[in-house]
C-alpha positions as CSV (number, residue, x, y, z in Angstrom):
1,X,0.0,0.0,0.0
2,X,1.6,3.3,-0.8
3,X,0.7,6.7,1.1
4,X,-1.6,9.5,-0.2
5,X,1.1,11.8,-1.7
6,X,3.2,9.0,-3.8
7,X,2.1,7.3,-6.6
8,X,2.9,3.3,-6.3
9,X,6.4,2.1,-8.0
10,X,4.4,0.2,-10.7
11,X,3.5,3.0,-12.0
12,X,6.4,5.3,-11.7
13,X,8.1,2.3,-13.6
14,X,5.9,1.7,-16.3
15,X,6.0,5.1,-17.2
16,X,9.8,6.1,-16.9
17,X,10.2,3.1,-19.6
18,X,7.6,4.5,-21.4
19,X,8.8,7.9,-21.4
20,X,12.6,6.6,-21.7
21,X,11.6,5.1,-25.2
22,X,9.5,8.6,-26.4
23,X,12.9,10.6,-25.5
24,X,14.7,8.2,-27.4
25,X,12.5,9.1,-30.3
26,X,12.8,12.6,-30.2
27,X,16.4,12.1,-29.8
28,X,16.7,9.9,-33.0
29,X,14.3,12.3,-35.1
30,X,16.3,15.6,-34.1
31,X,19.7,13.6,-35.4
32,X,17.7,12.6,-38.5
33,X,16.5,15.8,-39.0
34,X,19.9,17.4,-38.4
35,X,21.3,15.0,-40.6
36,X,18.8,16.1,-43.7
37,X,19.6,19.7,-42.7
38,X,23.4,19.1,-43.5
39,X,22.8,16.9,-46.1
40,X,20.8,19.7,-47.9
41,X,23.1,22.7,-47.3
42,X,26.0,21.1,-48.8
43,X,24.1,19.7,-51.9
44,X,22.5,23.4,-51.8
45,X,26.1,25.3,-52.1
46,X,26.9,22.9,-54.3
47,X,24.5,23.9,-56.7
48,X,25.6,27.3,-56.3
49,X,29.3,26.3,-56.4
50,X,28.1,24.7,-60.1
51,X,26.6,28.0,-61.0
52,X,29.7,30.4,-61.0
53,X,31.6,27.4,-62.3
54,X,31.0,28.2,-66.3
55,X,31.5,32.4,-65.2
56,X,34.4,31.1,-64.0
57,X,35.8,29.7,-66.9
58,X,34.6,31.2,-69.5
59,X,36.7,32.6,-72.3
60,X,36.6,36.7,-72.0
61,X,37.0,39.0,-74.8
62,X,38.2,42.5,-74.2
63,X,35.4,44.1,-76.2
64,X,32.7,42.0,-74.7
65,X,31.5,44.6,-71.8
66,X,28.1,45.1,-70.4
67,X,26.7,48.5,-71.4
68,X,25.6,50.4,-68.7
69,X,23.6,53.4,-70.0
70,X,22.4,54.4,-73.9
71,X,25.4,56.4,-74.7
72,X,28.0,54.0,-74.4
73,X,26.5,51.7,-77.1
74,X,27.5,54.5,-79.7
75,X,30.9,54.4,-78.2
76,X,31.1,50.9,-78.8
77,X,29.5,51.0,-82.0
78,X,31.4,53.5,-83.6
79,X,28.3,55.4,-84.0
């Protein structure tokens, strides 16, 4: 018989395993989680890294120059 303010060991048993196997859960799903976050950021930056790749190695010509307002295209034309 246990007294008024204490539940009985039973039940403080049953439900530390209980709880024991729903933190072990959590556990596993925050390190599976964690694991897809990673995962994702490096196949993300490399997608980015693949991006400036061809900029990177491109072949450049001296007259190939972004014009940046009207004028400069008759400057470049010859105009």
């Amino acid at each position: 018989m246990t007294s008024p303010g204490r539940p009985s060991s039973r039940r403080v048993r049953g439900h530390s395993g209980a709880t024991r196997d729903r933190e072990w859960r959590i556990e596993r799903g925050v390190a599976i989680r964690a694991g897809f976050y990673i995962f994702d950021t490096h196949l993300f930056a490399g997608f980015v890294w693949l991006l400036y790749y061809p900029g990177e190695h491109a072949h450049k010509r001296p007259g190939n120059r972004r014009l940046s307002c009207p004028g400069d295209a008759r400057r470049v034309i010859g105009a």
